[in-house]
N, C-alpha and C positions, 0 to 999 in steps of 0.2 A: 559446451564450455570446456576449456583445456583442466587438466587437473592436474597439480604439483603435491609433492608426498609432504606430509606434513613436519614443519618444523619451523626455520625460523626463515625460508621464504616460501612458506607453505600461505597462500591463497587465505583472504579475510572472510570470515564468513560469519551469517547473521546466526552466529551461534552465542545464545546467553544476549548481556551481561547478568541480567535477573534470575534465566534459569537459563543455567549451560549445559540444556540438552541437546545432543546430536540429532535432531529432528530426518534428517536427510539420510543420516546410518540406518534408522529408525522405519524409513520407509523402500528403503533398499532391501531390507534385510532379508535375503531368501526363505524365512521362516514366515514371515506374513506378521502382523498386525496382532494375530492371536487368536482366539479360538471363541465362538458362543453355544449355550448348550443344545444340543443335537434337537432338543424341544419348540427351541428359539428360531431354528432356520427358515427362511421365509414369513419369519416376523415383521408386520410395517414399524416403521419408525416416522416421523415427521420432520423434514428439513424447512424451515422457511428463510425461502430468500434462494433465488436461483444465481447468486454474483460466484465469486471464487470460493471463497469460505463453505459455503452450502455445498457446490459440487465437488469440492475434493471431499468434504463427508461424506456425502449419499454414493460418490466413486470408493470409497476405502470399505462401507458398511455392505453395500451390495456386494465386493469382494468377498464378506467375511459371512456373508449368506443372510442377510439382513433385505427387505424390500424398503428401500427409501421411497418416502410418498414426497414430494418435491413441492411445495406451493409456493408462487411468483404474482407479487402482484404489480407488475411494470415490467422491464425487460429483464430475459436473461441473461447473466453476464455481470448484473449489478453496477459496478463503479469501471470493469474494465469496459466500455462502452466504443464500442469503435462504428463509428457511424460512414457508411460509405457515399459519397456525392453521386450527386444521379450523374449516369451516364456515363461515370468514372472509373471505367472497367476495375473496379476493384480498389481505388484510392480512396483511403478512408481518414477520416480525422477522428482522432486518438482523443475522445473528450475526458476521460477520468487515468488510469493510469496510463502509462504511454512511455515509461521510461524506469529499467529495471536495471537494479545493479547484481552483478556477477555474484556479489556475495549471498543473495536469494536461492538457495541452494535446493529450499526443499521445494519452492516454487519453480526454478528450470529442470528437476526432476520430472515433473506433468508434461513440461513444455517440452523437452526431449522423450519423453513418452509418447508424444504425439507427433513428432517427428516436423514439430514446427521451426523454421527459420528464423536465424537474431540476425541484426549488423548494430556496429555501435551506433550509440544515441548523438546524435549531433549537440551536444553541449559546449558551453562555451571554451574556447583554449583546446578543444580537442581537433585531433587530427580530422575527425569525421564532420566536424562542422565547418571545415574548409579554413574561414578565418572569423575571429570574434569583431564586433564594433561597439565600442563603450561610449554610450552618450551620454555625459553628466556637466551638468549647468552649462549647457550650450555647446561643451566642448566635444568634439568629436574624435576618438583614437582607434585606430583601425591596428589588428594585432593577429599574428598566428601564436604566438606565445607570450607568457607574462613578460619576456624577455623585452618584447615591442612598445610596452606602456609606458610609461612614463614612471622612474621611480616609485614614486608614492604608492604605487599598487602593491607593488615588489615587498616593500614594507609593510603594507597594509596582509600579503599574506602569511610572511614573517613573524608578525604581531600575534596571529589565528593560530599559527603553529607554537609559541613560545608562549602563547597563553594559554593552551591545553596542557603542554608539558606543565607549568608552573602550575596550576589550578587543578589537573586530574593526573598526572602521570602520566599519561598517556601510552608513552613508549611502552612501558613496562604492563598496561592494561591492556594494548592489540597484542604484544608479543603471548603474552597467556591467552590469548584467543586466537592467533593464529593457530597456536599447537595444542589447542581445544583442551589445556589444563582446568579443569574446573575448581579443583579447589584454588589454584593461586588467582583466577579470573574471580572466582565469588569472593574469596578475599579483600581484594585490590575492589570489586566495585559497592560491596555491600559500607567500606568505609564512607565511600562516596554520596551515597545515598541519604545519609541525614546532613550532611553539608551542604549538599545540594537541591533537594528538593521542594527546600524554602525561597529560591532566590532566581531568577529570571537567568533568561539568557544577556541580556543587554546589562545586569548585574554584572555577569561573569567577565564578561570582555572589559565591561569602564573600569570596573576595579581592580581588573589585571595589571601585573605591571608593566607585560609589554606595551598593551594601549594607553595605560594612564598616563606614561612618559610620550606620547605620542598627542600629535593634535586633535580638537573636535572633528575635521574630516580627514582622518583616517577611520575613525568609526563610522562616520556617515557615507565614507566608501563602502567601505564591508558591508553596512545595512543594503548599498544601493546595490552595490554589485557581485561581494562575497566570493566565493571563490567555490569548483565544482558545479552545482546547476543554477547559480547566480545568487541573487541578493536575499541579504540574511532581513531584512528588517521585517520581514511581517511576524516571525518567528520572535523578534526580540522578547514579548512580553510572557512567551511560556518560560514553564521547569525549565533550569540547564540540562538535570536529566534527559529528559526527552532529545535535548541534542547532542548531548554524550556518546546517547546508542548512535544516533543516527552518525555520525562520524566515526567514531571508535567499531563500528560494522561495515564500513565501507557500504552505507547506504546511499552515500553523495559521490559515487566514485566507478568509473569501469561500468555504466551504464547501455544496455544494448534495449534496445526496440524490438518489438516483435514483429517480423516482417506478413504485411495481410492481413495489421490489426487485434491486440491483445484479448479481444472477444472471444479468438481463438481457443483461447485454453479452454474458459469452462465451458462455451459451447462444443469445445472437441471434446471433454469429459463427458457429456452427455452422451454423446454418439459411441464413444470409442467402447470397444471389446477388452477385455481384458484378457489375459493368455488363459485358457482353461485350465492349467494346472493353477492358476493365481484363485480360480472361482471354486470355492467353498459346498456351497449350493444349487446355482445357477446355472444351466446346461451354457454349453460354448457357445460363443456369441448374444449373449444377452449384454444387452446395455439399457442405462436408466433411462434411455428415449422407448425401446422396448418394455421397458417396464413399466412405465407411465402411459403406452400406446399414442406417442408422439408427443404429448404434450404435459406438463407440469401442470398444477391442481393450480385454482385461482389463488387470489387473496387471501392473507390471514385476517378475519375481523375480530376473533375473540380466544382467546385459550384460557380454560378452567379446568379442574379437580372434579372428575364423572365421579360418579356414586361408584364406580369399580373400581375408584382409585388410579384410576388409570386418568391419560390428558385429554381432554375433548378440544380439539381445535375443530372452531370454525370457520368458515371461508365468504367468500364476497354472497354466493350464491345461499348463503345459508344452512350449506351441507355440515354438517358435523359426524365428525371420526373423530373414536378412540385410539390413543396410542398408549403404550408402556413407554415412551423417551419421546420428547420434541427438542430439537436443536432450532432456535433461532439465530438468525447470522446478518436479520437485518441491523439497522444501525437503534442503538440503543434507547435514542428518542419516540421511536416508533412504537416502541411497548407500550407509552402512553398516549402516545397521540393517533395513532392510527389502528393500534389493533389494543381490543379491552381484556387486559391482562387480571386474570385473578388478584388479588394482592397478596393473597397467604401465598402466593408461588415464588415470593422471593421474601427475603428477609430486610425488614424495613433497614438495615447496614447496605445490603445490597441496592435496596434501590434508591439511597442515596445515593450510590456509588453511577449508577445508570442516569439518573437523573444532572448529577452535578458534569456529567459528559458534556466538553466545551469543544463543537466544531469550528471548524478554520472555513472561511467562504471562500472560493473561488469562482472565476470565472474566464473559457476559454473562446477564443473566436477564428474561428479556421477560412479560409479562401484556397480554391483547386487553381491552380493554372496551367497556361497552357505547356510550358516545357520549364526547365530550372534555369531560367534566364539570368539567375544569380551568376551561375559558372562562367558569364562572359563578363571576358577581361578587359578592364580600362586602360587607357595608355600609359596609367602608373603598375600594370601591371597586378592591382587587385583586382576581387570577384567585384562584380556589381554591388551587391549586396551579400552579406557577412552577418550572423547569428548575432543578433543584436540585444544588448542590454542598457536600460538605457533609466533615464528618472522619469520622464514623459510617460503618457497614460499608459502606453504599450506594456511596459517593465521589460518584458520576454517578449521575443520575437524567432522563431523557430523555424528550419527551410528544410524541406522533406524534400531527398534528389531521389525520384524513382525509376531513373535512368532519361539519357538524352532523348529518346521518344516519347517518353512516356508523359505526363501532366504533372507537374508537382504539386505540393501542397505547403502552403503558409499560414503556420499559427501566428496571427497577428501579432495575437496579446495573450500571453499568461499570466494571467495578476491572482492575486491573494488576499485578504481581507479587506481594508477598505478603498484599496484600490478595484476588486472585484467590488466592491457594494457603488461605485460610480458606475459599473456598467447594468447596473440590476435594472434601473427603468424604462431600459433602451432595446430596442426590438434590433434583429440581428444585422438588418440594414445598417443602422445607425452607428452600430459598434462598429464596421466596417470602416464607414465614414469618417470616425473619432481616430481610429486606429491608422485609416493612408495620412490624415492630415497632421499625427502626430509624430509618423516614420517621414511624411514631405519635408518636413526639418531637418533631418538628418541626413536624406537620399535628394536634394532638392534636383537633382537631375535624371531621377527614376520614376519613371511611369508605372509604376505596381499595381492601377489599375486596370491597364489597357492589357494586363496579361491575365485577369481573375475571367475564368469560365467557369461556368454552372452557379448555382444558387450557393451563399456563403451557410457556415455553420456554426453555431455557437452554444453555450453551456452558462447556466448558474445554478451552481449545487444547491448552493441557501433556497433556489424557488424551486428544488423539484420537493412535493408535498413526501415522495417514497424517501428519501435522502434529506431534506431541511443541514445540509452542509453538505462539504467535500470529505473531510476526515478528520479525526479529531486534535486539538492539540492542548495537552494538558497545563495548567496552571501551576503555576508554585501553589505545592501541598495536595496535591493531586496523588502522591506516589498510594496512600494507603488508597482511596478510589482504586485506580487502575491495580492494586492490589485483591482488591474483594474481585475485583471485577473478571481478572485471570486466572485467579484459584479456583472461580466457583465449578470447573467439572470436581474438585475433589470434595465429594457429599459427603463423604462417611459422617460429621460430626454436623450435617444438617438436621432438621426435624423433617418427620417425614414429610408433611406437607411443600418442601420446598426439595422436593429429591423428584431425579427425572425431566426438568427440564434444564437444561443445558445452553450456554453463549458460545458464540464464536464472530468472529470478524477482525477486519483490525484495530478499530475501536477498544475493542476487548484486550488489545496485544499492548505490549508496550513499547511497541515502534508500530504507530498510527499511521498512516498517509504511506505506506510500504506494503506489497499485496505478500512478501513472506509475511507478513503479524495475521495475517485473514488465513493463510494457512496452515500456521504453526498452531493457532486457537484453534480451529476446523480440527485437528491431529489431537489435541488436548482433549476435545468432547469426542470425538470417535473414543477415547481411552476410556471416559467417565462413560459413556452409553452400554460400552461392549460389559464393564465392570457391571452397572447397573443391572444389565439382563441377565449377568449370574457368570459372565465370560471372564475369560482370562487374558493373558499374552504369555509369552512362550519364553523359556526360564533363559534361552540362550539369546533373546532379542527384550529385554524388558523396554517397557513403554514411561511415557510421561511421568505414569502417576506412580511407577512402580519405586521413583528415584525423588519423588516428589519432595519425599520428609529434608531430605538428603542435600537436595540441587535445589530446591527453589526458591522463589524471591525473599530477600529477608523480611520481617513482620518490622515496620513502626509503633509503638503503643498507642492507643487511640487517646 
């Protein structure tokens, strides 16, 4: 990623608005992370859940001379899930994240660590996705910029923009996070936050003035088609908050892909070396695959409170280990439904907070073909076909060029809530079938078929039993939730009984469905573990928790 010096065209970054820590300074920092006592080194710890969140912990803890014991019970990788087509020398479809915005600062940190490749994300209106195709109520408009559409859109983003200034400030709330000002940023958003966190997104826009002087479809544009990674309407019914950050971060914006499939990361975290001056402990070239001896520990079935006071997690197999700290990082429904959590391990506040966790369902359907036959030109001079958004079952329609030789790949359909729950009862054939027949409307003169090789691929978060959703989206009045929910590394005023185990993911974050919130939480329990086992961090690099009282999210009264 290019980098500009900070100021007032200094780069957005998913810094704050809740807490405006420099996470990404924070892991830079030549002084390391911080120190544990010399007693502590090569002490196990417990991470569960092998997705991002888990490996950039058990990667930062093994740095700091810590043994991460890794337990997975599904695949490694968690939600970045990059499944590759047979025979597909390497084409893979992107089922859970698959699309990162620039502002992800402390997460292209890993991924430039690992020496892995971006190109932009073909999102709609962008240069990389060649040209947009907007299909709404029969009408078809083909566009390489908003410029192409027809008014009403123009308007419609107008409305988007003049409704944030008028409702949050906005200008004034990126500029302080541009130039990572925290007090004028906590300032400007802690006002926001009781105004907001009672009232919907579809609140914000109707009763805007931009929109309210505008027709019913200008809003049912923006629900359909939105502007950035496309249509806003599955999101209507969360917090505004929740889409505050996401905009006000540049999370819907400058978006790049990871080339070779986003699995990459935490399965490169696993394998990868660390520099030997970085390792604490650990002779040079030790990594958490060598430290696990190739493989991650099974399932979690139960974690309880051992008569040592220490955590006793148990696994599919029945094995039980003692730990001093467990980090869980699966997703927060899981504590009850799949693995049998103590109850005195969290504070009946807290697992309300775990509990009242509201996932968003998705569901994706990929087809490989043979070359990107989109790029060829009709006699009016467009592509074949054009990244398509549309009201039709599909919603999202996505075109992966992996060069003129090579096969591409077509995300048919991205859908979201209950447009994902139409394709839940339907085996992957089927979705295929739903999907050319509802793109044959639009394309009536493209064979999208006759170019699909190998076997198609597809996703529904709500059915996998490890995951029960995609990611979460919080409701009006959620903010205290997601509030217990991201302070809990700071124990000090727990009872003991509830000290030692630790969250992370981005469930736990407050930009959900984003993999920086899986790593910035992931950074937050490294802080609360290392403190736990008696450790420190270093006076010229303070951590999280050291700024915690200082920078963090404001408290609502209960």
């Amino acid at each position: 990623m290019p980098t500009t010096p900070r100021g007032a065209s200094a780069p957005v970054t998913l810094f704050g608005p809740d807490f405006p820590f420099a996470f990404d300074d924070w892991i830079a920092h030549p002084q390391g992370l911080g120190e544990i006592p010399a007693e502590r080194l090569g002490q196990e710890v417990a991470i569960v859940g092998a997705g991002m969140a888990g490996m950039v912990a058990a990667y930062e803890l093994m740095k700091l001379g810590l043994k991460p014991v890794v337990y997975e019970a599904s695949r490694m990788g968690g939600r970045l899930r990059s499944q590759a087509f047979e025979g597909g020398q390497g084409v893979v479809a992107e089922l859970g994240g698959m699309r990162f915005p620039a502002s992800s600062t402390a997460f292209f940190h890993y991924v430039n660590r690992l020496g892995l490749h971006t190109r932009p994300f073909p999102n709609p209106l962008t240069p990389a996705a060649g040209c947009t195709v907007v299909d709404l109520e029969g009408q078809t408009h083909w566009a390489r910029t908003l410029a192409d559409l027809p008014p009403l859109f123009a308007e419609v983003a107008q409305a988007w923009a003049d409704a944030l200034e008028e409702g949050a400030g906005f200008t004034g709330l990126q500029q302080a996070l541009r130039e990572r000002d925290a007090p004028a940023l906590k300032a400007l958003w802690d006002r926001l936050v009781p105004l907001w966190d009672d009232r919907t997104f579809y609140d914000f826009v109707a009763t805007s003035q931009a929109f309210s002087k505008l027709s019913f479809q200008h809003r049912e544009v923006f629900g359909q088609v939105g502007f950035g990674t496309g249509g806003w309407d599955s999101d209507f019914p969360n917090s505004m908050l929740e889409i505050l950050r996401v905009v006000l971060t540049g999370c819907d914006d400058n978006q790049h892909l990871i080339v070779g499939g986003a699995q990459q990361v935490p399965l490169g975290l696993w394998q990868h070396a660390p520099a030997a001056s970085e390792m604490r402990h650990w002779p040079a070239g030790t990594t958490l695959a060598s430290l696990h001896r190739g493989a991650p520990r099974a399932g979690v079935t139960a974690i309880a409170r051992a008569a040592s006071n220490e955590l006793a997690v148990t696994d599919t197999w029945g094995h039980t280990r003692t730990y001093p700290a467990v980090l869980t990082t699966c997703q927060s429904w899981l504590l009850t439904t799949q693995i049998a959590v103590e109850e005195s391990l969290f504070s009946q506040k807290h697992w309300m907070a775990l509990d009242r966790t509201r996932y968003m369902q998705s569901s994706k359907t990929f087809v490989m073909v043979d070359r990107p036959f989109w790029n060829d030109l009709k006699a009016n001079g467009w592509p074949t076909l054009g990244m398509t958004l549309t009201d039709r079952l599909t919603r999202g329609t996505y075109l992966f060029d992996n060069g003129p030789d090579q096969p591409g790949v077509i995300c048919l359909s991205y859908a979201w809530m209950g447009d994902a729950l139409k394709m839940l009862p339907h085996g992957t054939e089927r979705r295929v079938q739903l999907a050319l027949q509802a793109l044959q409307k639009i394309y009536p003169d493209v064979d999208i078929a006759s170019h699909i090789i190998g076997d198609p691929i597809s996703v529904s978060w709500e059915a996998d039993p490890h995951f029960l959703g995609a990611f979460k989206g919080a409701l009006p009045g959620h903010y205290r939730y997601n509030h217990r929910m991201y302070s809990h590394f700071m124990q000090d005023g727990f009872a003991p009984a509830e000290r030692g185990i630790f969250l992370a993911g981005d469930d736990v974050s407050f930009t959900p469905a984003w993999v920086e919130g899986a790593v910035q939480t992931s950074l937050n329990a490294v802080w609360g573990i290392v403190k736990h086992l008696g450790g420190h961090t270093h006076a010229g690099n303070p951590g999280p928790g050291d700024v915690f009282a200082e920078l963090g999210p404001m408290a609502l009264p209960d």
